[in-house]
PDB file as gemmi writes it, atoms N, CA and C in Angstrom:
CRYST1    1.000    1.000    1.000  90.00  90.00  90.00 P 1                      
ATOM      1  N   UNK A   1      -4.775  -9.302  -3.923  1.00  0.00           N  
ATOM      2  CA  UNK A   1      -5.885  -9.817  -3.166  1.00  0.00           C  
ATOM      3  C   UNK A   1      -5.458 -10.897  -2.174  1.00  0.00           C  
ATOM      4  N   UNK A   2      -4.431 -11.477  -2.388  1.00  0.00           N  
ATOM      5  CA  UNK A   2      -4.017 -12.530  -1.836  1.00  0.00           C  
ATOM      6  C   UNK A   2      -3.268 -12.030  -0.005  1.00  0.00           C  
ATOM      7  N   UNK A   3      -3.283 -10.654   0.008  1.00  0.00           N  
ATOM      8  CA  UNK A   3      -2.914 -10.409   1.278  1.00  0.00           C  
ATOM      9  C   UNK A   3      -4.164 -10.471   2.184  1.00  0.00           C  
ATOM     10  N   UNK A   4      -5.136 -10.498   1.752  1.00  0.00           N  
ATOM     11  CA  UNK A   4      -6.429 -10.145   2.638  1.00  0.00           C  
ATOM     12  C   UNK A   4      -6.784 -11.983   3.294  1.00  0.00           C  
ATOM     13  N   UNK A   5      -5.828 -13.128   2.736  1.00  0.00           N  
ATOM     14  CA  UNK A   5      -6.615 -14.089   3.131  1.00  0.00           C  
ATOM     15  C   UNK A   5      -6.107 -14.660   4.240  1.00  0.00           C  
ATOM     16  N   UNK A   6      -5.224 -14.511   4.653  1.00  0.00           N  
ATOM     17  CA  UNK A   6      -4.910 -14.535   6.221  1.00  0.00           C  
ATOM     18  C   UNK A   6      -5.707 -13.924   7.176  1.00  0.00           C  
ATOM     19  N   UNK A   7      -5.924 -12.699   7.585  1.00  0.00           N  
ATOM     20  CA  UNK A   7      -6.614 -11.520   8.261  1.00  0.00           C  
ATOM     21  C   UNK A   7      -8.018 -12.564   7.892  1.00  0.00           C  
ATOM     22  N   UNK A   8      -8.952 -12.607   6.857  1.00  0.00           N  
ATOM     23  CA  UNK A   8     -10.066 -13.357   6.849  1.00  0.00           C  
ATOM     24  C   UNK A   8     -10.365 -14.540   7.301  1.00  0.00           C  
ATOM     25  N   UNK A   9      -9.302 -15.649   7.413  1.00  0.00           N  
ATOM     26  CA  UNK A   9      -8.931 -16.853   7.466  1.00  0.00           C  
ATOM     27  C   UNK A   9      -8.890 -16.886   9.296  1.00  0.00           C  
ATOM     28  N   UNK A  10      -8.535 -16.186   9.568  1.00  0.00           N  
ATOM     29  CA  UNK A  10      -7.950 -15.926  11.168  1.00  0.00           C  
ATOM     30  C   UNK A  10      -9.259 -15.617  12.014  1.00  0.00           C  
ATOM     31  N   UNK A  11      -9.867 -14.261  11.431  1.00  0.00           N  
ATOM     32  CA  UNK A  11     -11.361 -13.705  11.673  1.00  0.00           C  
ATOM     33  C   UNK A  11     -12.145 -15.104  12.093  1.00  0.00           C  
ATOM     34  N   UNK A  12     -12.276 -15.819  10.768  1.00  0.00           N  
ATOM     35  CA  UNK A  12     -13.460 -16.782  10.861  1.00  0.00           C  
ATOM     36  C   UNK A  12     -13.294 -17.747  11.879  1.00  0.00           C  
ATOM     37  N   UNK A  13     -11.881 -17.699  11.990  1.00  0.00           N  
ATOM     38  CA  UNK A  13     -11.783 -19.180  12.798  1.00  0.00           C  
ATOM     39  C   UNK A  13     -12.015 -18.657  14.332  1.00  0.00           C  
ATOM     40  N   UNK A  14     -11.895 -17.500  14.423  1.00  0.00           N  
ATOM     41  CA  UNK A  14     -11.426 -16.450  16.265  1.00  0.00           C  
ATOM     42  C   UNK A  14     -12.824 -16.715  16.188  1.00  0.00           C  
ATOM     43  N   UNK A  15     -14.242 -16.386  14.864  1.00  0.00           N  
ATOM     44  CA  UNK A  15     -15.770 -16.363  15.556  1.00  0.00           C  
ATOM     45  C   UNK A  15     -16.029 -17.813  16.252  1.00  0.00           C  
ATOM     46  N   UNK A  16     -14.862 -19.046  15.514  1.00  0.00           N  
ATOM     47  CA  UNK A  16     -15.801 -20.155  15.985  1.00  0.00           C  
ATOM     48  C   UNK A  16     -15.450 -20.689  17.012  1.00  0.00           C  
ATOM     49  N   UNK A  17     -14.637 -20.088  17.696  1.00  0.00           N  
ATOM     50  CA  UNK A  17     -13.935 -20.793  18.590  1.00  0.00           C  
ATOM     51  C   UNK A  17     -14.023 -19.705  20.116  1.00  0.00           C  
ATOM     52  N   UNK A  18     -14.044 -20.744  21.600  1.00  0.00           N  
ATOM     53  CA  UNK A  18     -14.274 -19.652  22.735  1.00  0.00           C  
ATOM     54  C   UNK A  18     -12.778 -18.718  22.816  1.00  0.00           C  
ATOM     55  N   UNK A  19     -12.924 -18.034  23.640  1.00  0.00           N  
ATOM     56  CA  UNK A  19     -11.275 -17.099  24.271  1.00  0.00           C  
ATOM     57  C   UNK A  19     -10.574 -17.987  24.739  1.00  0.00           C  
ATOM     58  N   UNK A  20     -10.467 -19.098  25.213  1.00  0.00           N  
ATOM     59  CA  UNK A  20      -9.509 -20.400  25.930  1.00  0.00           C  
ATOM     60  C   UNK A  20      -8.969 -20.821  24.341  1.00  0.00           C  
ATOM     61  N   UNK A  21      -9.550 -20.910  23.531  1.00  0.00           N  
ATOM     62  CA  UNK A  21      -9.271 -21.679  22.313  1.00  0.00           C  
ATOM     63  C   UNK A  21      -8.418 -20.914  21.551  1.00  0.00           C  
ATOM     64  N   UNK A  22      -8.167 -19.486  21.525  1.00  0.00           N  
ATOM     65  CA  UNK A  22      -7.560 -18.353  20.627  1.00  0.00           C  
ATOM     66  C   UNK A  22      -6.537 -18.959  20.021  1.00  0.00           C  
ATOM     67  N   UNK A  23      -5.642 -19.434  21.154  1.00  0.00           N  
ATOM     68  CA  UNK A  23      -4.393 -19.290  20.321  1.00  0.00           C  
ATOM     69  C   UNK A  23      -3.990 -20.705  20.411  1.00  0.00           C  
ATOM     70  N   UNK A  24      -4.829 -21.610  21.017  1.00  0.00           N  
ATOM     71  CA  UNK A  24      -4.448 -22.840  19.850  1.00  0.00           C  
ATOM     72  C   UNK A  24      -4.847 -22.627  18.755  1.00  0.00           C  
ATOM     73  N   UNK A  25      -5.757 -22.088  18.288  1.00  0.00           N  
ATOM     74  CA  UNK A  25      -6.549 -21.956  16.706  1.00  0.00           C  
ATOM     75  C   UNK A  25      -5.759 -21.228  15.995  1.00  0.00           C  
ATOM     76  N   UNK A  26      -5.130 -20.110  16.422  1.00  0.00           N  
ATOM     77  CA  UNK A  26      -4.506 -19.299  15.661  1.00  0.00           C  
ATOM     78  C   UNK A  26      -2.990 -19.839  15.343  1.00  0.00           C  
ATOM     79  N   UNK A  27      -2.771 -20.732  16.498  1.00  0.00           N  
ATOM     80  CA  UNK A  27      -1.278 -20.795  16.528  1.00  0.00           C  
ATOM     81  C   UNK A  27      -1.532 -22.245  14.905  1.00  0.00           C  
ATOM     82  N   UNK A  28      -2.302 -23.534  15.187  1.00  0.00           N  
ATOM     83  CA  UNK A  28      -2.747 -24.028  14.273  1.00  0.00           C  
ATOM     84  C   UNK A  28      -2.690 -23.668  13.164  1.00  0.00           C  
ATOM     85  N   UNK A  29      -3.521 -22.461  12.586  1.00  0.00           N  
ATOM     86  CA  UNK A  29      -3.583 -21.928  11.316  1.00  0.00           C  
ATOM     87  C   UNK A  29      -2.047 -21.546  10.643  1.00  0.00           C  
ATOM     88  N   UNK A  30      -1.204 -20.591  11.893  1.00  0.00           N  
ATOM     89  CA  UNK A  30      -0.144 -20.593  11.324  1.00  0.00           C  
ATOM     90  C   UNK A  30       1.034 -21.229  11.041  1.00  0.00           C  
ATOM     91  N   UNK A  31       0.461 -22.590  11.774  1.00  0.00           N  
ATOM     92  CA  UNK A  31       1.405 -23.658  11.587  1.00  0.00           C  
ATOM     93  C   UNK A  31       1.095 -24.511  10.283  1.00  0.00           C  
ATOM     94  N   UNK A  32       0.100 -24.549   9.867  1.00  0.00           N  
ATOM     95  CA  UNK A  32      -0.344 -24.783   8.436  1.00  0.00           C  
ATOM     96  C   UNK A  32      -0.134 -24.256   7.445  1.00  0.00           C  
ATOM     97  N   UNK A  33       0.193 -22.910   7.886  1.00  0.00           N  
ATOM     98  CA  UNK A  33       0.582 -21.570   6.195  1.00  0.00           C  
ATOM     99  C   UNK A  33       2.248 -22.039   6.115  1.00  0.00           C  
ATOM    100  N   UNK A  34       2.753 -21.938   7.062  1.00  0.00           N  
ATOM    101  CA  UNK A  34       4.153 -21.997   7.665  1.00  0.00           C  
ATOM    102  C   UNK A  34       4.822 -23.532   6.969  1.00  0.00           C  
ATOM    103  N   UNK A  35       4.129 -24.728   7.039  1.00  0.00           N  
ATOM    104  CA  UNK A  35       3.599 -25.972   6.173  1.00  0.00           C  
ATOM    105  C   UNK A  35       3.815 -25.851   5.118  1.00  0.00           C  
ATOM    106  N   UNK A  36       2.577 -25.077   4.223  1.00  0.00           N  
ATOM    107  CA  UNK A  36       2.686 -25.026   3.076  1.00  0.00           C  
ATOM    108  C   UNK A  36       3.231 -23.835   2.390  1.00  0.00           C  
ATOM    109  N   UNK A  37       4.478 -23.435   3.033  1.00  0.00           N  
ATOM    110  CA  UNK A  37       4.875 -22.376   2.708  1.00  0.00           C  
ATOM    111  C   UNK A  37       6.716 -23.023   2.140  1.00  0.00           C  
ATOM    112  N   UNK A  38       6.423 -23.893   2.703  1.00  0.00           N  
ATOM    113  CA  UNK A  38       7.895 -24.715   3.039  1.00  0.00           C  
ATOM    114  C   UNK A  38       7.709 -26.054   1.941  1.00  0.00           C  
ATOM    115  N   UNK A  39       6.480 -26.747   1.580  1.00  0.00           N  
ATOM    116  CA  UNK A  39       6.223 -27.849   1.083  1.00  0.00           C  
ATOM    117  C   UNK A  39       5.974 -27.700  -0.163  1.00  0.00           C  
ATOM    118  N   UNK A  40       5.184 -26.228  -0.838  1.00  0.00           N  
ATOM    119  CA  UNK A  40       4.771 -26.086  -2.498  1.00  0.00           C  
ATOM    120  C   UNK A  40       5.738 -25.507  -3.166  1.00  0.00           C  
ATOM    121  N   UNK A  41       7.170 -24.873  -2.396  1.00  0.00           N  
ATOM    122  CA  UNK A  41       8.414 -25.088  -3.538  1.00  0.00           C  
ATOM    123  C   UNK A  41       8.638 -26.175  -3.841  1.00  0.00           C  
ATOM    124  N   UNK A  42       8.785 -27.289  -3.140  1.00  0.00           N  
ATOM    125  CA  UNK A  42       9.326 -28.416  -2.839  1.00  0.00           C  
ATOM    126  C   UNK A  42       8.531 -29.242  -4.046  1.00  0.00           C  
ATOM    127  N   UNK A  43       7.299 -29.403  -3.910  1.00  0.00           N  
ATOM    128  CA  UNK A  43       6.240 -29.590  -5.224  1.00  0.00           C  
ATOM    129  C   UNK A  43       6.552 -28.773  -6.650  1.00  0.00           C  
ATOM    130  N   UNK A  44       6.258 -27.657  -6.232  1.00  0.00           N  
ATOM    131  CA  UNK A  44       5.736 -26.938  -8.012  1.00  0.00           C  
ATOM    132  C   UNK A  44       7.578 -26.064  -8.284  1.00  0.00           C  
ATOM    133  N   UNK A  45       7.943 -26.513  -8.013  1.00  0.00           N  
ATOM    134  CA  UNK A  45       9.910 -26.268  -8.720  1.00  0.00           C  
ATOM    135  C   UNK A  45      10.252 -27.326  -9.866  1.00  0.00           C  
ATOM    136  N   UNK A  46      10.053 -28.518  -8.855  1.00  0.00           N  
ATOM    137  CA  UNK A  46      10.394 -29.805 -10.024  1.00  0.00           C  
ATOM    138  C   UNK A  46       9.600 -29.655 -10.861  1.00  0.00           C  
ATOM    139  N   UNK A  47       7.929 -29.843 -10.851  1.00  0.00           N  
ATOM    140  CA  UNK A  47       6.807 -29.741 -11.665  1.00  0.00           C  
ATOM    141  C   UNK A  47       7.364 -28.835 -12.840  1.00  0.00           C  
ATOM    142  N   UNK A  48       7.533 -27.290 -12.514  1.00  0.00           N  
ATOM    143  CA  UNK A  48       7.773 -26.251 -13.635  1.00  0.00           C  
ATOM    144  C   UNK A  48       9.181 -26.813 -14.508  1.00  0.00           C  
ATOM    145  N   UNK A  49      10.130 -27.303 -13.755  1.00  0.00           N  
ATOM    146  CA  UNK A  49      11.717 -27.547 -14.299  1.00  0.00           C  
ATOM    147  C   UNK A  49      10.970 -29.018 -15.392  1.00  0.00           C  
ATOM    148  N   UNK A  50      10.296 -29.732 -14.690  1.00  0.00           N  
ATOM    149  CA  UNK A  50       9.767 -30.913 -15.549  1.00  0.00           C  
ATOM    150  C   UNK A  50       9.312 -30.562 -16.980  1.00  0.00           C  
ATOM    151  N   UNK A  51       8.765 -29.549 -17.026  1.00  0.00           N  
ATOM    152  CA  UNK A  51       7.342 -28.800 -17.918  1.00  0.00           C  
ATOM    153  C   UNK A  51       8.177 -28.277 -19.333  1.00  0.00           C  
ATOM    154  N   UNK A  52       9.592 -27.779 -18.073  1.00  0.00           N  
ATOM    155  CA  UNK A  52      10.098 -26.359 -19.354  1.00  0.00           C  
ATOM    156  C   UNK A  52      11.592 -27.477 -20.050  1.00  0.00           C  
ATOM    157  N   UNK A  53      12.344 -28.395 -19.427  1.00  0.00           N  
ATOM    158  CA  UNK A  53      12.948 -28.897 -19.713  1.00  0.00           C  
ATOM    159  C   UNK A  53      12.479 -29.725 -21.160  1.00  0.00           C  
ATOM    160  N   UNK A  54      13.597 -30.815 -22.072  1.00  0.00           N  
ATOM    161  CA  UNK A  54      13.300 -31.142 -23.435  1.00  0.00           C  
ATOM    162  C   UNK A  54      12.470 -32.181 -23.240  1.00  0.00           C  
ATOM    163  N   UNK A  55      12.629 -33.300 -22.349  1.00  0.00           N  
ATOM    164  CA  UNK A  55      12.061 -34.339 -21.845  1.00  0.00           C  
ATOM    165  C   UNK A  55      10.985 -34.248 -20.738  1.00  0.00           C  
ATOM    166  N   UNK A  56       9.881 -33.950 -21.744  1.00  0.00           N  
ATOM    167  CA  UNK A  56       8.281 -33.740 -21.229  1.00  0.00           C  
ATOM    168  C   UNK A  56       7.563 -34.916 -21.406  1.00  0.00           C  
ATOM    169  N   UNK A  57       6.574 -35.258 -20.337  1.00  0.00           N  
ATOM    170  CA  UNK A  57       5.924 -36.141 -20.768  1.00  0.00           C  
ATOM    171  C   UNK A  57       4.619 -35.472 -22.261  1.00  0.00           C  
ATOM    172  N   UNK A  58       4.476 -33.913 -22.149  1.00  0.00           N  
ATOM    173  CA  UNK A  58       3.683 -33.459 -23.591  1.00  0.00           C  
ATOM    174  C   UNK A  58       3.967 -32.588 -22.985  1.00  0.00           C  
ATOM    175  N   UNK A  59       3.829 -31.477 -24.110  1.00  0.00           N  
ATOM    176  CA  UNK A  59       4.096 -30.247 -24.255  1.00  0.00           C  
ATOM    177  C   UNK A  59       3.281 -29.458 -23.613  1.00  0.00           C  
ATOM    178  N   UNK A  60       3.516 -29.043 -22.897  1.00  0.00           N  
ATOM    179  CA  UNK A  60       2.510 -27.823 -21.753  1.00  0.00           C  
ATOM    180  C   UNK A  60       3.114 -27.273 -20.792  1.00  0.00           C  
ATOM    181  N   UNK A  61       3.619 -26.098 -21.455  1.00  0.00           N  
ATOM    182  CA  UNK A  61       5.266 -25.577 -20.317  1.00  0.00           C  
ATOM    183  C   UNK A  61       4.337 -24.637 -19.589  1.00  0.00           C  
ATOM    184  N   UNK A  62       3.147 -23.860 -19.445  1.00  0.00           N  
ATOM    185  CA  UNK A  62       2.513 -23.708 -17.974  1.00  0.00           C  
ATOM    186  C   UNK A  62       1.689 -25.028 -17.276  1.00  0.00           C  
ATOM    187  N   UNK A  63       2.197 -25.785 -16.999  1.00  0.00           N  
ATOM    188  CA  UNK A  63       1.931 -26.970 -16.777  1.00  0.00           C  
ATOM    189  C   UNK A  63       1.718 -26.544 -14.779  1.00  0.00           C  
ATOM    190  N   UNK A  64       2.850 -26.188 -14.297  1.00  0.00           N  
ATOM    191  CA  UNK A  64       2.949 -25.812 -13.282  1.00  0.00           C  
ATOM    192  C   UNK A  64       2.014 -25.459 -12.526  1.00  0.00           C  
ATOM    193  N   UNK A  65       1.880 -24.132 -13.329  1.00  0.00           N  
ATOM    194  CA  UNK A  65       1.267 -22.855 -13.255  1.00  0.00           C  
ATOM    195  C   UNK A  65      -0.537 -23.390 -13.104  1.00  0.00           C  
ATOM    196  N   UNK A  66      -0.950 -24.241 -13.652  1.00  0.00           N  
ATOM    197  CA  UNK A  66      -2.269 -24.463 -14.159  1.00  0.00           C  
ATOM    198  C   UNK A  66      -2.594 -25.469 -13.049  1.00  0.00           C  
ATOM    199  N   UNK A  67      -1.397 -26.256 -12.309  1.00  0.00           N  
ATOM    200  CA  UNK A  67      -1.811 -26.892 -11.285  1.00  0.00           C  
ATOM    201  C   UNK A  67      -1.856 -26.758 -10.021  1.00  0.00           C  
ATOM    202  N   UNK A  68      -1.243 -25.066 -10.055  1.00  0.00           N  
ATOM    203  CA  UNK A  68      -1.301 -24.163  -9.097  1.00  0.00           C  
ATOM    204  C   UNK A  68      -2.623 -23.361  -8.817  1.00  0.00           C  
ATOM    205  N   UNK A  69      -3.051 -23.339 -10.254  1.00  0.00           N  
ATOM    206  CA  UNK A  69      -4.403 -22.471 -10.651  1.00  0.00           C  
ATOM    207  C   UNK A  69      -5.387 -23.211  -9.842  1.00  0.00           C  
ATOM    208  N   UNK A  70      -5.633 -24.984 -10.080  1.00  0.00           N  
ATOM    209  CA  UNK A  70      -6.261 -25.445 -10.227  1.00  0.00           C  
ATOM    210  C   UNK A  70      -6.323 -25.877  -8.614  1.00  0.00           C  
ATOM    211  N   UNK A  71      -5.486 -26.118  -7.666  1.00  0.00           N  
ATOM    212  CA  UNK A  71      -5.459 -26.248  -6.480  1.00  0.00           C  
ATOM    213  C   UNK A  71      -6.044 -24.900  -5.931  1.00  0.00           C  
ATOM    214  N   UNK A  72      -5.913 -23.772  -6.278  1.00  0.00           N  
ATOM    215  CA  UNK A  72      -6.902 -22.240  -5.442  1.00  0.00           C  
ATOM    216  C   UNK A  72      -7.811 -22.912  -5.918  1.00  0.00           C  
ATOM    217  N   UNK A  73      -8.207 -23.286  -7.548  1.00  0.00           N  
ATOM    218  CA  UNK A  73      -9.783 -22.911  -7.552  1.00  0.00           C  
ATOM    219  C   UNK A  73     -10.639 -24.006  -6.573  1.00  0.00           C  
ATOM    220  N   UNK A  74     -10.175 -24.979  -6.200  1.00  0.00           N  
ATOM    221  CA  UNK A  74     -10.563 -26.108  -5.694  1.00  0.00           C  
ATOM    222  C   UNK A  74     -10.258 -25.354  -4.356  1.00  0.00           C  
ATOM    223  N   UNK A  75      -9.959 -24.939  -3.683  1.00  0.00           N  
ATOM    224  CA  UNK A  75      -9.489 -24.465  -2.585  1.00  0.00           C  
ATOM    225  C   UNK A  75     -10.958 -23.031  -2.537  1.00  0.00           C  
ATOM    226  N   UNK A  76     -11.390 -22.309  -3.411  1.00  0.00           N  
ATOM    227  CA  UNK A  76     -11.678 -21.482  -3.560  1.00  0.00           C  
ATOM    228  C   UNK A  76     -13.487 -22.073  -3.624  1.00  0.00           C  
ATOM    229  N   UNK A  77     -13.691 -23.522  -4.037  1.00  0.00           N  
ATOM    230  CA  UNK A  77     -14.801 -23.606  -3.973  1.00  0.00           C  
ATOM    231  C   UNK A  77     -15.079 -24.265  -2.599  1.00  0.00           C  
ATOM    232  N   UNK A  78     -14.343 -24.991  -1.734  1.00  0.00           N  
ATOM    233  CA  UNK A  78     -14.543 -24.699  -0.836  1.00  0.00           C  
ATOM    234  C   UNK A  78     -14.665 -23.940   0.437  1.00  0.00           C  
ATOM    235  N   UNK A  79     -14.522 -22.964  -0.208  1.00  0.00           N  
ATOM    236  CA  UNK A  79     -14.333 -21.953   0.539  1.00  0.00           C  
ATOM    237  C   UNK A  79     -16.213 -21.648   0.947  1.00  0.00           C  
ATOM    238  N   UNK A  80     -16.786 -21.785  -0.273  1.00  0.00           N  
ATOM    239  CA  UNK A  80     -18.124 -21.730  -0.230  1.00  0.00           C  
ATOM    240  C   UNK A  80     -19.085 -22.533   0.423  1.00  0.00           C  
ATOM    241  N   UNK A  81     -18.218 -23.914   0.281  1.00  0.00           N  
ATOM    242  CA  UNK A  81     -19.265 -24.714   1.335  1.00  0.00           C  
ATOM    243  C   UNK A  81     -19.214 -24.300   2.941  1.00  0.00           C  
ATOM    244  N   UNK A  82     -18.406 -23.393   3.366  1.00  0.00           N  
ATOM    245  CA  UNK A  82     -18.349 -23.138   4.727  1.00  0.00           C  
ATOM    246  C   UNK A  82     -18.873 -22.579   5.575  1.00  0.00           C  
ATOM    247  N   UNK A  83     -20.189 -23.477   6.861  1.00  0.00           N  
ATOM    248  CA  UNK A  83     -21.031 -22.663   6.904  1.00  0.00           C  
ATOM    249  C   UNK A  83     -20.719 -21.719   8.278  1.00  0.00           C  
ATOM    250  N   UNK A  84     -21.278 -20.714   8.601  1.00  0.00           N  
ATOM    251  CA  UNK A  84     -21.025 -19.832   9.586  1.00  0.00           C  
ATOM    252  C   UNK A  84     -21.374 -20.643  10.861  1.00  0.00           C  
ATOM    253  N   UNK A  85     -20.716 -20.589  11.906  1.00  0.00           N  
ATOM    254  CA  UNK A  85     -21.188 -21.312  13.378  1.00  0.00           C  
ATOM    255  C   UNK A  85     -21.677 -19.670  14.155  1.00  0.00           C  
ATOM    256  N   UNK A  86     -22.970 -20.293  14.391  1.00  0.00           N  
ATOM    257  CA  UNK A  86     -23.032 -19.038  15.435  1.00  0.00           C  
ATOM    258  C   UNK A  86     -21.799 -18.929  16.901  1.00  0.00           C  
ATOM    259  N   UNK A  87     -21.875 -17.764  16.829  1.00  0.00           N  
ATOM    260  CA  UNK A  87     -20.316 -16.748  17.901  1.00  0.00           C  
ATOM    261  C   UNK A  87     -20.422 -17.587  18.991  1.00  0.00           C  
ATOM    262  N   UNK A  88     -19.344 -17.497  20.010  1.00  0.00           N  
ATOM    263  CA  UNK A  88     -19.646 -18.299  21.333  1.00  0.00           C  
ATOM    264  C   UNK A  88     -19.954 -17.165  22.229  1.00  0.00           C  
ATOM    265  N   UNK A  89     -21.222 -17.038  23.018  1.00  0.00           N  
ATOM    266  CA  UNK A  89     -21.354 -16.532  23.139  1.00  0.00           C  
ATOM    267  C   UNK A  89     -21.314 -16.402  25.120  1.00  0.00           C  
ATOM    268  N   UNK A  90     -21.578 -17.660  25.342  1.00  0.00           N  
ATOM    269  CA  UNK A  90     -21.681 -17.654  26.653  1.00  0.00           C  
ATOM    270  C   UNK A  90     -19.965 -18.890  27.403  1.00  0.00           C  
ATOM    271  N   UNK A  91     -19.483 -18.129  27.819  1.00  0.00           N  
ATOM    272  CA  UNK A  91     -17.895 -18.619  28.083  1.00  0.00           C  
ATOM    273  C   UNK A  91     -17.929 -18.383  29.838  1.00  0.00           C  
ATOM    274  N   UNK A  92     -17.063 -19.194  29.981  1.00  0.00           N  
ATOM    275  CA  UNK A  92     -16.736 -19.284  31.407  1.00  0.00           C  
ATOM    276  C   UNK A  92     -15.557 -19.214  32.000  1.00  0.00           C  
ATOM    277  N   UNK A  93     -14.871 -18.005  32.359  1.00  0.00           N  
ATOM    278  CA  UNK A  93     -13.734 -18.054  32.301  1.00  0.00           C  
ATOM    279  C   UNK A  93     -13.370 -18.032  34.050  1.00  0.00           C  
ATOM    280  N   UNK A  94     -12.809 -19.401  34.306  1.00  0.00           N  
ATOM    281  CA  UNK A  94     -12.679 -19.768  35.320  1.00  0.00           C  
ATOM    282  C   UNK A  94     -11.193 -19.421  36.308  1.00  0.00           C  
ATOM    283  N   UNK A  95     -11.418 -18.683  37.362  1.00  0.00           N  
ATOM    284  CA  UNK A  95     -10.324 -17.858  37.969  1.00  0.00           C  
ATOM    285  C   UNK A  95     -10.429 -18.599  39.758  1.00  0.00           C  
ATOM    286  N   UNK A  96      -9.477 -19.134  40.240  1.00  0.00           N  
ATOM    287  CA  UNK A  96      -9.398 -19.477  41.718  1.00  0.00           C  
ATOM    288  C   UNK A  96     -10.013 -18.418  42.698  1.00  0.00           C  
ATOM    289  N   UNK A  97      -9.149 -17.203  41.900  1.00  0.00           N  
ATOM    290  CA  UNK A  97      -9.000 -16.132  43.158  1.00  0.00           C  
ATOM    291  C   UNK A  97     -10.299 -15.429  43.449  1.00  0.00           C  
ATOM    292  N   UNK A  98     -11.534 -15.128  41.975  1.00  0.00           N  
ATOM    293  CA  UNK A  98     -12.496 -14.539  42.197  1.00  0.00           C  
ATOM    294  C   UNK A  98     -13.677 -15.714  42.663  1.00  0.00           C  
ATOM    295  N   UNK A  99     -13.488 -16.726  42.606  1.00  0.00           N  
ATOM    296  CA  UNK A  99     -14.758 -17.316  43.136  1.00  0.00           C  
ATOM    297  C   UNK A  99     -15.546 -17.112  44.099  1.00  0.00           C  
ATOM    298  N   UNK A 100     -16.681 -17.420  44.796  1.00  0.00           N  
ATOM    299  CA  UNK A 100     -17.143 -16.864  45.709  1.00  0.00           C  
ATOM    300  C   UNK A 100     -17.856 -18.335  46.251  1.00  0.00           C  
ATOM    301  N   UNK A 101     -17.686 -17.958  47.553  1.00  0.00           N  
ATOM    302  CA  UNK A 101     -17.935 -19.977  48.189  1.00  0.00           C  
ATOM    303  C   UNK A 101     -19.632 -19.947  48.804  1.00  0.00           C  
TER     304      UNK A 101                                                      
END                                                                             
């Protein structure tokens, strides 16, 4: 399921934003996945090595795992507060050559 949230993620943001805006928005988004794509090894490696190693702060070797869980679900309920912006609908796409004087 987890492949579909890009493609959705991308969708929503292309409705809220005009055609001038595309690909800062898009480029944005993927500079954020790209982010945390690079930053939650960096986090949840030590976390799990912490968990499974002898010297735990308590015993809970999916320790990791559960704070991985627990960041989607929090991630997942906001997902719900998000409300729809109506489409842009009226844009102005401004060209030298077609103007008319």
């Amino acid at each position: 399921m987890s492949i579909f949230v890009m493609p959705c993620l991308k969708s929503m943001a292309s409705k809220q934003v005009g055609p001038n805006e595309q690909g800062k928005v898009q480029g944005c988004i993927s500079g954020i996945c790209s982010f945390a794509s690079v930053v939650s090894p960096l986090i949840f490696s030590p976390l799990t090595a912490l968990f499974l190693s002898e010297n735990t702060p308590f015993h809970f070797p999916g320790f990791g795992l559960a704070c991985a869980a627990f960041a989607l679900m929090v991630a997942f309920t906001e997902s719900f507060m998000i409300t729809s912006a109506h489409p842009v609908t009226n844009c102005n796409l401004s060209n030298s050559d077609s103007e008319e004087p």
